[in-house]
C-alpha positions as a Markdown table, in Angstrom:
| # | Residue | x | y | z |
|---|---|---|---|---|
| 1 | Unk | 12.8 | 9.7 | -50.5 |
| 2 | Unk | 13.9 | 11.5 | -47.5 |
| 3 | Unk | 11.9 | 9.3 | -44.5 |
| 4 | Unk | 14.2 | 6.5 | -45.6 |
| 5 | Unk | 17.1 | 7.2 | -43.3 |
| 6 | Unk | 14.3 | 7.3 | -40.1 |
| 7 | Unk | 13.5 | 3.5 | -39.6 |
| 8 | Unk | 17.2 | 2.9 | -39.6 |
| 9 | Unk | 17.5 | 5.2 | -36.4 |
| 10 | Unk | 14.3 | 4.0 | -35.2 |
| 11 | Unk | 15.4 | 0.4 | -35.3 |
| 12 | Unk | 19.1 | 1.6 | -33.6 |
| 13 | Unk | 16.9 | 3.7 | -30.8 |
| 14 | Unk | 14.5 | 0.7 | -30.3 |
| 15 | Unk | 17.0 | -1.9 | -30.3 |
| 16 | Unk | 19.0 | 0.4 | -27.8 |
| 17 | Unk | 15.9 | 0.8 | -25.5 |
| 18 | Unk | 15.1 | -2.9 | -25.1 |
| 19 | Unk | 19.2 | -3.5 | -24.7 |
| 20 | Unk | 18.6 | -1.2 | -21.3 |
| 21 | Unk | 15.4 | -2.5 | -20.3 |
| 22 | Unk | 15.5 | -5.0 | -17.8 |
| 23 | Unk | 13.5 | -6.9 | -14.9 |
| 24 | Unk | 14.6 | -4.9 | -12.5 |
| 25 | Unk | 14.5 | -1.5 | -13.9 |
| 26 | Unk | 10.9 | -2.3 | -14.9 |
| 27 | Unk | 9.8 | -3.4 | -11.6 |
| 28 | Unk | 11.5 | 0.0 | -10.2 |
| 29 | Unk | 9.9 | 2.1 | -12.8 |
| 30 | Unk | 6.4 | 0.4 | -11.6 |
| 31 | Unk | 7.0 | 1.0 | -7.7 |
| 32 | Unk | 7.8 | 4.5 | -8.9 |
| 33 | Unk | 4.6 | 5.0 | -10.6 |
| 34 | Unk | 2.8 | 3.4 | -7.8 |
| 35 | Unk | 4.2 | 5.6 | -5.2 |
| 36 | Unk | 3.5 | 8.9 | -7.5 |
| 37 | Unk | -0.6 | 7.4 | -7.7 |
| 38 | Unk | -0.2 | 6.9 | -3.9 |
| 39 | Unk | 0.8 | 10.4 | -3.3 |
| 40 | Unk | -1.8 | 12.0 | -5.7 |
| 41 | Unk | -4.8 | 11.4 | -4.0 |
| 42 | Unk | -6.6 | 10.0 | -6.6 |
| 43 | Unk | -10.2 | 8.2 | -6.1 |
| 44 | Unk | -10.5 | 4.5 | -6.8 |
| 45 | Unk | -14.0 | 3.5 | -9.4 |
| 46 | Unk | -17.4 | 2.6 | -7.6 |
| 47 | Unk | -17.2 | -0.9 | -9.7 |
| 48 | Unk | -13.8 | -1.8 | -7.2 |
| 49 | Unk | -15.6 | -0.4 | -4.2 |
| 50 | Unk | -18.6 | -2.6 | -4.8 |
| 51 | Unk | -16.8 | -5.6 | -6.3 |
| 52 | Unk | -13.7 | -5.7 | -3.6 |
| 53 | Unk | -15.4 | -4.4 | -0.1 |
| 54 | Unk | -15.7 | -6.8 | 2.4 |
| 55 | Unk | -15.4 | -4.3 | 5.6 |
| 56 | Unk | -16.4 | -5.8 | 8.9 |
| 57 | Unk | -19.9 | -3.9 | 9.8 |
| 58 | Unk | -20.0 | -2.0 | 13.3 |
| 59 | Unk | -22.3 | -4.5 | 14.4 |
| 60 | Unk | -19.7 | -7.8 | 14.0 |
| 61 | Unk | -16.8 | -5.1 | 15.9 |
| 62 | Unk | -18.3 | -3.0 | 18.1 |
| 63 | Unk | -15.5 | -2.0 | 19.8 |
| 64 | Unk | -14.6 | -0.3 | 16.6 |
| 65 | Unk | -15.0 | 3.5 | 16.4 |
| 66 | Unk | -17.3 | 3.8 | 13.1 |
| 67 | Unk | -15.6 | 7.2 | 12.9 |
| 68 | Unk | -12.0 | 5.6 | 13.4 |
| 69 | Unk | -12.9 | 3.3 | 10.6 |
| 70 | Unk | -14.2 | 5.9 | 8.4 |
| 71 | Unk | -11.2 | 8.2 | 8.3 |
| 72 | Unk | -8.9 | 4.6 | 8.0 |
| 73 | Unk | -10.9 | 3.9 | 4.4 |
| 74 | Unk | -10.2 | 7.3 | 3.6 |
| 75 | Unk | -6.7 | 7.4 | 4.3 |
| 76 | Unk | -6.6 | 4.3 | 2.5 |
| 77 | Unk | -8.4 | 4.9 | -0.6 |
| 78 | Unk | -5.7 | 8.1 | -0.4 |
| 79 | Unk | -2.3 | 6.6 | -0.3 |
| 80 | Unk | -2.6 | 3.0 | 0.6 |
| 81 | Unk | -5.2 | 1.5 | -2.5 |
| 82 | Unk | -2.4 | 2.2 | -5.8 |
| 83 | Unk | -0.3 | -0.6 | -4.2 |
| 84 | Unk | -2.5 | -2.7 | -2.0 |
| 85 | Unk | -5.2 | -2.8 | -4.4 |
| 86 | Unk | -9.3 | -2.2 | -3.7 |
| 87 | Unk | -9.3 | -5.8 | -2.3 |
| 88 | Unk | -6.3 | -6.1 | -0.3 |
| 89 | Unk | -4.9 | -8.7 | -2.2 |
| 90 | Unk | -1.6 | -6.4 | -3.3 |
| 91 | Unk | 0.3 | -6.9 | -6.6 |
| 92 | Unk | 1.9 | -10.5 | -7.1 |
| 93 | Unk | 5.5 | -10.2 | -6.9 |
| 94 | Unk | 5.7 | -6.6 | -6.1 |
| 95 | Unk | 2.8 | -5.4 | -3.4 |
| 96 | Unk | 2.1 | -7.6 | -0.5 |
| 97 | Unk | -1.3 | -8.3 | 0.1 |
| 98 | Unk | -3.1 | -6.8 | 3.8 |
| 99 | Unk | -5.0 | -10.0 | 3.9 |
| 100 | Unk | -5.1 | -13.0 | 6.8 |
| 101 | Unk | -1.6 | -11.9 | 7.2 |
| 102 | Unk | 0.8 | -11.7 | 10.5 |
| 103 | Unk | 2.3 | -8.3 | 9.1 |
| 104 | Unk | -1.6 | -7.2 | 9.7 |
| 105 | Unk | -3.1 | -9.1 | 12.5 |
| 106 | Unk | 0.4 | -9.7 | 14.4 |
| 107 | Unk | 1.7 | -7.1 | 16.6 |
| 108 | Unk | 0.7 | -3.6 | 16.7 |
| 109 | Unk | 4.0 | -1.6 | 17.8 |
| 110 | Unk | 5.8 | -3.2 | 14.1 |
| 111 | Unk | 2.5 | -2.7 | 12.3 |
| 112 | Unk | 2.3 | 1.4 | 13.2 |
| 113 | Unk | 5.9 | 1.9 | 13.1 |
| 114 | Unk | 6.0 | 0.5 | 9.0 |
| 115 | Unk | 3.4 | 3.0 | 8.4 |
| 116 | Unk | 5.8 | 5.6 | 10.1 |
| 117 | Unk | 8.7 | 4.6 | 8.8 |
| 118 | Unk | 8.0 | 2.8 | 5.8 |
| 119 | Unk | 9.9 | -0.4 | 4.7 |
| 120 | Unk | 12.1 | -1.3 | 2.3 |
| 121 | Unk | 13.8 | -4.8 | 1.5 |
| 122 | Unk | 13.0 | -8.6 | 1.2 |
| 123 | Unk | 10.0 | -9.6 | 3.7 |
| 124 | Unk | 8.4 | -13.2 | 3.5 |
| 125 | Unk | 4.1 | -12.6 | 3.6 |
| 126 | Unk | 2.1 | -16.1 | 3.7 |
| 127 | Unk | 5.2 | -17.4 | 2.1 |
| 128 | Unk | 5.5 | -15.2 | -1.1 |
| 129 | Unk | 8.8 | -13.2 | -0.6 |
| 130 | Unk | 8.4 | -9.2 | -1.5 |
| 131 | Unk | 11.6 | -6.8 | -2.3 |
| 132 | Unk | 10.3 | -3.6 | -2.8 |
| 133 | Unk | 9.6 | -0.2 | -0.9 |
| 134 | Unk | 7.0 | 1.1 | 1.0 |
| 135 | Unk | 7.3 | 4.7 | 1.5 |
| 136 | Unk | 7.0 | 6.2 | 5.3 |
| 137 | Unk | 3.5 | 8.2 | 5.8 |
| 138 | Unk | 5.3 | 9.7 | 9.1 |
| 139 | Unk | 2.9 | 12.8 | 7.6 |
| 140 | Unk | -0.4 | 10.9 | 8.9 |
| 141 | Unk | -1.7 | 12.4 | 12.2 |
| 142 | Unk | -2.3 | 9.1 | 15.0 |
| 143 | Unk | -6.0 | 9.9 | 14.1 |
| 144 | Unk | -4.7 | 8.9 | 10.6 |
| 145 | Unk | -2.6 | 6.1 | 11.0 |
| 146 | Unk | -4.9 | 4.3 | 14.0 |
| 147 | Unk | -7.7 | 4.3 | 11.6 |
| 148 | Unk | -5.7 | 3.4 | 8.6 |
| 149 | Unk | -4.3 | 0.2 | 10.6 |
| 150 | Unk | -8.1 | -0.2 | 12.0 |
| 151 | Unk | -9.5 | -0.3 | 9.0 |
| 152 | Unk | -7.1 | -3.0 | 7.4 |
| 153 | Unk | -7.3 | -5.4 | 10.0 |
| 154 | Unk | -11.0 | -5.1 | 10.0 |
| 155 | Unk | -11.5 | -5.4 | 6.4 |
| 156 | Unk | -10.4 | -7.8 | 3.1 |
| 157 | Unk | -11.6 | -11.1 | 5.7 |
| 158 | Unk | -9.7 | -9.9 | 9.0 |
| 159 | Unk | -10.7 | -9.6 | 12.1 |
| 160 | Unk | -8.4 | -7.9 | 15.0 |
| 161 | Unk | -8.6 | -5.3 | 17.6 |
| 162 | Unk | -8.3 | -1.3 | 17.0 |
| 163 | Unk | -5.3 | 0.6 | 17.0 |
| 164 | Unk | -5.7 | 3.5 | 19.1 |
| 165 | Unk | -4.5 | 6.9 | 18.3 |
| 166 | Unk | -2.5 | 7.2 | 21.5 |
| 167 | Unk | -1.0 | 4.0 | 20.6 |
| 168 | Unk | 0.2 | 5.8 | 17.9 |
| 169 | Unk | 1.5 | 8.9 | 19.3 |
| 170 | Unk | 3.4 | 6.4 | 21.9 |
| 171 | Unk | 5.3 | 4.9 | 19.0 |
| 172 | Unk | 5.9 | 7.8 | 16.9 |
| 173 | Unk | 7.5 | 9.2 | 20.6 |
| 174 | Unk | 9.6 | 6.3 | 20.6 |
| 175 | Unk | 11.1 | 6.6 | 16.9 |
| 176 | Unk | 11.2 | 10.0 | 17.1 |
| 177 | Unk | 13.5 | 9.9 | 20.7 |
């Protein structure tokens, strides 16, 4: 028969495949797919909306613009969600989660300028330790990145003051000089 030489080069292709694969290339080729679903804009499912949203009502923060915190869950259902998951909680290992963390409710001039700059290399969050990139979103108007950063540290259990757009535009100056 003539399909008896194509399991031998199967096997050899296979067996060369895994040889390559390795921890690391496999934890790269996931960051890279989460980025790409980051930058596509897709929508998350209603059943992680409903199972995972635990955003602070107006009433519990009203010094929170609702409209501030409407255009953050957009922005982060956009380009923050593929990573950080519908809950927060990250990935394990890879993602670090946005919850009851210092990287979140710590200060805000570090906080914005991550979203600006992005980050890349080993970080410590609630004593997991994360090596992985976070690509800049330097893109975002202030409108954008203030309501982001709003509506993470007033959702997934936190509870912390807004970020204002002109906060924003202040550090964005400040990198930028």
């Amino acid at each position: 028969m003539a399909s008896g030489w194509l399991f031998p080069i199967f096997d050899l292709f296979i067996t060369e495949l895994l040889n390559y694969i390795t921890l690391r290339n496999l934890l790269s080729f996931f960051a890279l797919i989460c980025l790409l679903a980051a930058c596509s804009g897709g929508t998350q499912n209603e059943e992680a909306t409903a199972e995972s949203e635990e955003t602070v009502t107006e009433e519990e923060t009203p010094q929170v613009d609702a409209q501030l915190l409407a255009t953050g869950e957009t922005v982060y259902n956009q380009y923050c969600l593929a990573c950080h998951q519908a809950n927060g909680q990250g990935v394990p290992g890879a993602f670090p989660p946005l919850t009851q963390t210092e990287w979140v409710l710590g200060d805000d001039i570090r906080l914005i300028t991550i979203v600006l700059q992005g980050l890349q290399g080993e970080i410590t969050v609630n004593g997991e330790t994360y090596n992985n990139i976070m690509a800049p979103h330097a893109f975002l108007t202030d409108d954008q990145v203030a309501g982001v950063l709003t509506y993470v540290r007033n959702s997934f259990g936190n509870k912390a003051e807004a970020i204002a757009p002109e906060e924003v535009a202040e550090v964005r100056a400040s990198i930028e000089s």
